[in-house]
N, C-alpha and C positions, 0 to 999 in steps of 0.2 A: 504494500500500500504506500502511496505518494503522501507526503503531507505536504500542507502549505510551507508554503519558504519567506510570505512577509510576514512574519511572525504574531504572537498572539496581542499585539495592542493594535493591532488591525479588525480585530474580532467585534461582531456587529450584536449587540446582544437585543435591539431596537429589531431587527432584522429574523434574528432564530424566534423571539418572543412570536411574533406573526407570526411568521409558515408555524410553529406552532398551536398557534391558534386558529389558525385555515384549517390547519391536521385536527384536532379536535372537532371544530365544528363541524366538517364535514365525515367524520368517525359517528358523530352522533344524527346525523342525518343518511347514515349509510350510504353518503357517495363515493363508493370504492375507490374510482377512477382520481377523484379530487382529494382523497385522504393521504395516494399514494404518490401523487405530483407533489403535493405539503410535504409531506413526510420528507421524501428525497431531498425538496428543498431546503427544510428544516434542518437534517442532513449535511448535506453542501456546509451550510453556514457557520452553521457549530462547531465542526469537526475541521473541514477544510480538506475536504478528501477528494481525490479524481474521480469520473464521470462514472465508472467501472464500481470499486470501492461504496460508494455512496449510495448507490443503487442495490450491491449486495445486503450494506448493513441496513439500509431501509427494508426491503425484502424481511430479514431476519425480523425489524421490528413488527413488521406488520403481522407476520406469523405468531410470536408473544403475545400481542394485543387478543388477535382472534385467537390463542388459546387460552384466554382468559386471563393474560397476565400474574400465571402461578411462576410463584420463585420457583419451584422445580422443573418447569418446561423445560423443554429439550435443546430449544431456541436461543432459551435464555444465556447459556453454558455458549452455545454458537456465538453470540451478539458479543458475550465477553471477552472470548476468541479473538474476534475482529477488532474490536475498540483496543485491546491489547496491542495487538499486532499496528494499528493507525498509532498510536501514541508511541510505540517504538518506533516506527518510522518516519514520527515527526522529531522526538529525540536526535536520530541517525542525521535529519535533514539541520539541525540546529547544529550539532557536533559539528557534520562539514562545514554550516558555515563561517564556523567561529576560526578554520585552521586559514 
């Protein structure tokens, strides 16, 4: 996974808060298609991950969500996986740029 390279005081929190809240509302209106564009985007913002990446770990949430958002889901263990592996990779992407 690619992380962003301008680093975290570039982070919009004006910005996740919305698609955030696109992602709910339209979670509770059962607009699949518009839960899962929020989502991604919510995604994007937060995290700062590539096109690829952000997609998977949105995927991962949306599956949690519909499984009822149990700590034990199978998903859950998955999404941790990944947020792992993005925040190493934003780590590695810091590292280089400091040499």
């Amino acid at each position: 996974m690619r992380a962003r390279t301008h680093g975290p005081r570039s982070f919009d929190a004006v910005s996740v808060r919305q698609r955030e809240t696109d992602a709910w509302a339209a979670y509770h209106r059962h607009e699949w298609p518009a839960f899962l564009r929020a989502l991604v985007a919510m995604v994007a913002a937060g995290f700062g991950m590539n096109g690829p990446d952000t997609v998977r770990a949105a995927t991962l949430e949306v599956a949690w969500v519909r499984g009822g958002c149990l700590p034990a889901h199978p998903q859950l263990a998955a999404e941790r996986r990944a947020l792992v592996a993005s925040y190493a990779a934003r780590l590695d992407a810091v590292g280089r740029s400091r040499t």
